[in-house]
C-alpha positions as CSV (number, residue, x, y, z in Angstrom):
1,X,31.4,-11.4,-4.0
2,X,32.2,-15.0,-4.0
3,X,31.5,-17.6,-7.1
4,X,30.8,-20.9,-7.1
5,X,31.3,-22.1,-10.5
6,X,30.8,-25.8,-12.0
7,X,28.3,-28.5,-13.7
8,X,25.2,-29.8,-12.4
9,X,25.9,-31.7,-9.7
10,X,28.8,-30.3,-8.7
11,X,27.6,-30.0,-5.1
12,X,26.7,-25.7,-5.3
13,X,23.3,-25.9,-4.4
14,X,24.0,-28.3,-1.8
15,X,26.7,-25.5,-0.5
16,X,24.3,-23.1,-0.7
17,X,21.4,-25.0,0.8
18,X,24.1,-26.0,4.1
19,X,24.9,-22.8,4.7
20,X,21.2,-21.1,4.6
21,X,20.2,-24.2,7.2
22,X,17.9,-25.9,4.4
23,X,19.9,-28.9,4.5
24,X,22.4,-30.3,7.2
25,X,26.0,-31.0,6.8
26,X,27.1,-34.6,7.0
27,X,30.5,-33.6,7.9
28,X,33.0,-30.6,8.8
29,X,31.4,-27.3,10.3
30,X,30.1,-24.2,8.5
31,X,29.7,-20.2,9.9
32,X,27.9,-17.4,8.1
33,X,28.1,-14.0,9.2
34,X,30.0,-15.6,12.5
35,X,27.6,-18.3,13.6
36,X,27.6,-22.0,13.4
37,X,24.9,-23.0,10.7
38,X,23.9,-26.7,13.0
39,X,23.9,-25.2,16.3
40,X,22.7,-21.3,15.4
41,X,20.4,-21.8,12.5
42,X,18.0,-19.2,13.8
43,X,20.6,-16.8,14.2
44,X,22.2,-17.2,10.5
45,X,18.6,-17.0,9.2
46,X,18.0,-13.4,10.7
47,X,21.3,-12.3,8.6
48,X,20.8,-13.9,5.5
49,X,18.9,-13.7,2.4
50,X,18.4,-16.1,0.0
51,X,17.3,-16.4,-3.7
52,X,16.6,-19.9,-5.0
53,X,17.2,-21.2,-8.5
54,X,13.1,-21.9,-8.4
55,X,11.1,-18.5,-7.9
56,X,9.7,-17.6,-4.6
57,X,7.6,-15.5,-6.3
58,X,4.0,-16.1,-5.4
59,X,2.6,-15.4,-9.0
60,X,-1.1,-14.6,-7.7
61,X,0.0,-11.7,-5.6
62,X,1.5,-8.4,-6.9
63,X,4.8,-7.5,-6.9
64,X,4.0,-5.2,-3.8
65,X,2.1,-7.7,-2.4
66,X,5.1,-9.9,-2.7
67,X,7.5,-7.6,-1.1
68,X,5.1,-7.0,1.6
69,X,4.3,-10.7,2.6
70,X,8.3,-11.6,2.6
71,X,9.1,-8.6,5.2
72,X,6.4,-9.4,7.9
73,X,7.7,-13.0,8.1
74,X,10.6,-11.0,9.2
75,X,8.3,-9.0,11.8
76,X,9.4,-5.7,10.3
77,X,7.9,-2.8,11.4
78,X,5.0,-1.7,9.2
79,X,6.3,2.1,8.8
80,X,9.9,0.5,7.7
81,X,8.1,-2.3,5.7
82,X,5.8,0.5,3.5
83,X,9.4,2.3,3.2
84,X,11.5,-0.9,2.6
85,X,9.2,-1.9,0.0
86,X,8.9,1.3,-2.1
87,X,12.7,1.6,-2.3
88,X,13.0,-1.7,-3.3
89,X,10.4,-1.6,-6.4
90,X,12.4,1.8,-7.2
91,X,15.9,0.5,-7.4
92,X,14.9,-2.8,-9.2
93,X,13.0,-0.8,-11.5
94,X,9.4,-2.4,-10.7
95,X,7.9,0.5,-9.7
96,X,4.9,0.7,-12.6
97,X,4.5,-3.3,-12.4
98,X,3.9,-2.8,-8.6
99,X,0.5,-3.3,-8.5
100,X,0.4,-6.2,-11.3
101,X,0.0,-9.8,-10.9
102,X,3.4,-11.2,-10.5
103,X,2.3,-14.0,-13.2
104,X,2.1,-11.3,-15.6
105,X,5.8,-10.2,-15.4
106,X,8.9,-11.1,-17.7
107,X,11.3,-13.4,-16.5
108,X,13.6,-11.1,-15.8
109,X,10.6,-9.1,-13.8
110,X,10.6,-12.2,-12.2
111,X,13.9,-12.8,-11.0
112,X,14.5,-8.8,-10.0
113,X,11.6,-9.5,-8.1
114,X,13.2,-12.7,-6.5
115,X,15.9,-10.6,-5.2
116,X,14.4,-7.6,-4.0
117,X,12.4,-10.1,-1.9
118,X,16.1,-11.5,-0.2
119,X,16.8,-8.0,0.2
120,X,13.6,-6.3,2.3
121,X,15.0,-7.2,5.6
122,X,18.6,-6.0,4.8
123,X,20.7,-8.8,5.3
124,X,24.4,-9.1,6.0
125,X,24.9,-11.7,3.8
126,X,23.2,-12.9,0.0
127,X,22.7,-16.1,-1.2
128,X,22.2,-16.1,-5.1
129,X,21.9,-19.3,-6.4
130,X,21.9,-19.6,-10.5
131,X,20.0,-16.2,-10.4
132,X,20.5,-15.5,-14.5
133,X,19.7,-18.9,-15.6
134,X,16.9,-18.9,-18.6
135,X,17.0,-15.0,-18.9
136,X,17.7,-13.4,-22.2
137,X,20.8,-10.9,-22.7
138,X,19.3,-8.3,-22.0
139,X,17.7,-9.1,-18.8
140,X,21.0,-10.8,-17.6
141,X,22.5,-7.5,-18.1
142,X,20.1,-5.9,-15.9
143,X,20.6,-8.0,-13.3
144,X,24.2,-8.2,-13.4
145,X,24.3,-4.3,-13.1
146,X,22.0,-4.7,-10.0
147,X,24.5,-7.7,-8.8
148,X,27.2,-5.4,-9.1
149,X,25.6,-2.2,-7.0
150,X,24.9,-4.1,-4.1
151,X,28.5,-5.2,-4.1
152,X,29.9,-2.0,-4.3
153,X,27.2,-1.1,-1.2
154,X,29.0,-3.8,1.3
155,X,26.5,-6.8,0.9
156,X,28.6,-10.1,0.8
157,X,27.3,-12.2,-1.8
158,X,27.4,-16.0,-2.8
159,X,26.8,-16.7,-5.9
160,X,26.5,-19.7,-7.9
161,X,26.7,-20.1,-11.7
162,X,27.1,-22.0,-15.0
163,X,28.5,-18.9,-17.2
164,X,32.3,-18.7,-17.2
165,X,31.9,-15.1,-17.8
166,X,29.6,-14.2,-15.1
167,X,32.4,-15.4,-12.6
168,X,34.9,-13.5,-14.2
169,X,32.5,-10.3,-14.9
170,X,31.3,-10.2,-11.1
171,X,33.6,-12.2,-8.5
172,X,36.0,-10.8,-6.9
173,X,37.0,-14.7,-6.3
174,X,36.1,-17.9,-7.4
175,X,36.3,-21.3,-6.5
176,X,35.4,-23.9,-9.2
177,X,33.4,-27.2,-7.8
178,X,33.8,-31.0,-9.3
179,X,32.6,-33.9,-7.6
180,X,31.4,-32.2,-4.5
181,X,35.1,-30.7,-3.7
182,X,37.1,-27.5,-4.4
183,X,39.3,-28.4,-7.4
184,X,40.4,-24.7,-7.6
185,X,40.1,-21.1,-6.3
186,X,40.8,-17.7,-6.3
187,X,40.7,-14.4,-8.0
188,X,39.7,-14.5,-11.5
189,X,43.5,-13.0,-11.9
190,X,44.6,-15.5,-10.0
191,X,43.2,-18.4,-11.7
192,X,44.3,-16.9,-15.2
193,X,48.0,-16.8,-14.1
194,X,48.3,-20.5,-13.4
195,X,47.7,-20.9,-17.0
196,X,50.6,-20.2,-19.3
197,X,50.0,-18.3,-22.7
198,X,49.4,-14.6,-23.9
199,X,45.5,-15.2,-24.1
200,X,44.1,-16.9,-21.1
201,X,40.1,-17.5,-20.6
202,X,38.1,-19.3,-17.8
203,X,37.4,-21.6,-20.0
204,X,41.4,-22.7,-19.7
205,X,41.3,-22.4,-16.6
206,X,38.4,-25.4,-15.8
207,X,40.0,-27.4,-18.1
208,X,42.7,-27.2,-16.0
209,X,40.9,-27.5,-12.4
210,X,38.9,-30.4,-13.5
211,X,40.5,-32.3,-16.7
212,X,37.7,-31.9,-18.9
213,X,36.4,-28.9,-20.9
214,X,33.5,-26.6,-20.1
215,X,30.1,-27.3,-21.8
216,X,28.0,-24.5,-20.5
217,X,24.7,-25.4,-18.6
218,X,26.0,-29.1,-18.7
């Protein structure tokens, strides 16, 4: 798992919407799972999936509905989309909302939903872009938990975030964005060591990067 950590405006979204082909690059070139995202964007949208910061959710259709509309755009078949979709609303623990209009779940309902829907075509590769903004602790916890199982599964993830901790808690590298560049990257570890002192946060650490202190969701 890869984090992308900065303000708003920092230029993460933008990453994120370059390298899912929703937006083209004005300069320098960009692969995902080993294709060219200008001249194979067909081929990096078959491996990817991608959850917005807005919900995809379409809140007049159940959460089954919702799975089931997301994998025939991706032409599954309809034996592995019935599957697909049960094992999804199992392991993001939505199976007694199932049948529910989706405007009647939680926010953090919500947002599991969001991601099982990037999910129902089993992608290589998962964009997450600001998935815990706006939930309560509790619900951030969930979905850090279900973050951290599809890591330890072999998905590659991207994620981008305001919370220091999150990066820390789920990365197994960071970079930290200002101004539309890089200002700093590595392993959380990494990062901490450049900083001298027995106790050493994140929050040193962007202070360091980018010459002004962290302020949250700035």
């Amino acid at each position: 798992m890869f984090a992308l950590l900065g303000p708003n405006g920092a230029g993460k979204s933008t990453t994120v919407r370059i390298l899912t082909t929703l937006s083209s690059p004005t300069a320098g070139r960009a692969r995902v799972a080993g294709f060219d995202v200008v001249r194979q964007p067909r081929e990096v949208r078959r491996r990817i999936g991608a959850v917005a910061q807005s919900s995809g959710v379409d809140p007049t259709a159940t959460g089954r509905e919702n799975l089931t509309l997301q994998g025939r755009l991706f032409r599954l078949p309809p034996a592995e989309l019935r599957s697909r979709t049960e094992e999804l609303l199992h392991l993001f623990q939505l199976e007694a909302a199932a049948d529910r209009a989706a405007a009647t779940y939680s926010g953090g309902m919500k947002r599991r939903l969001d991601v099982a829907m990037g999910l129902i075509h089993r992608p290589e590769v998962l964009f997450l872009d600001e998935p815990t903004t706006g939930l309560d602790p509790e619900s951030r916890a969930v979905m850090w938990k279900e973050v951290r199982r599809l890591a330890r599964e072999g998905l590659t993830l991207l994620l981008t975030t305001h919370y220091l901790e999150e990066a820390d808690q789920l990365a197994q590298r960071i970079a930290i964005v200002d101004g539309g560049r890089i200002v700093a990257a590595g392993t959380p570890a990494e990062l901490k060591r450049e900083i001298p002192g027995d106790a050493v946060s994140l929050d040193d650490v962007y202070l360091k990067a980018t010459g002004h202190p962290y302020r949250g969701e700035e």
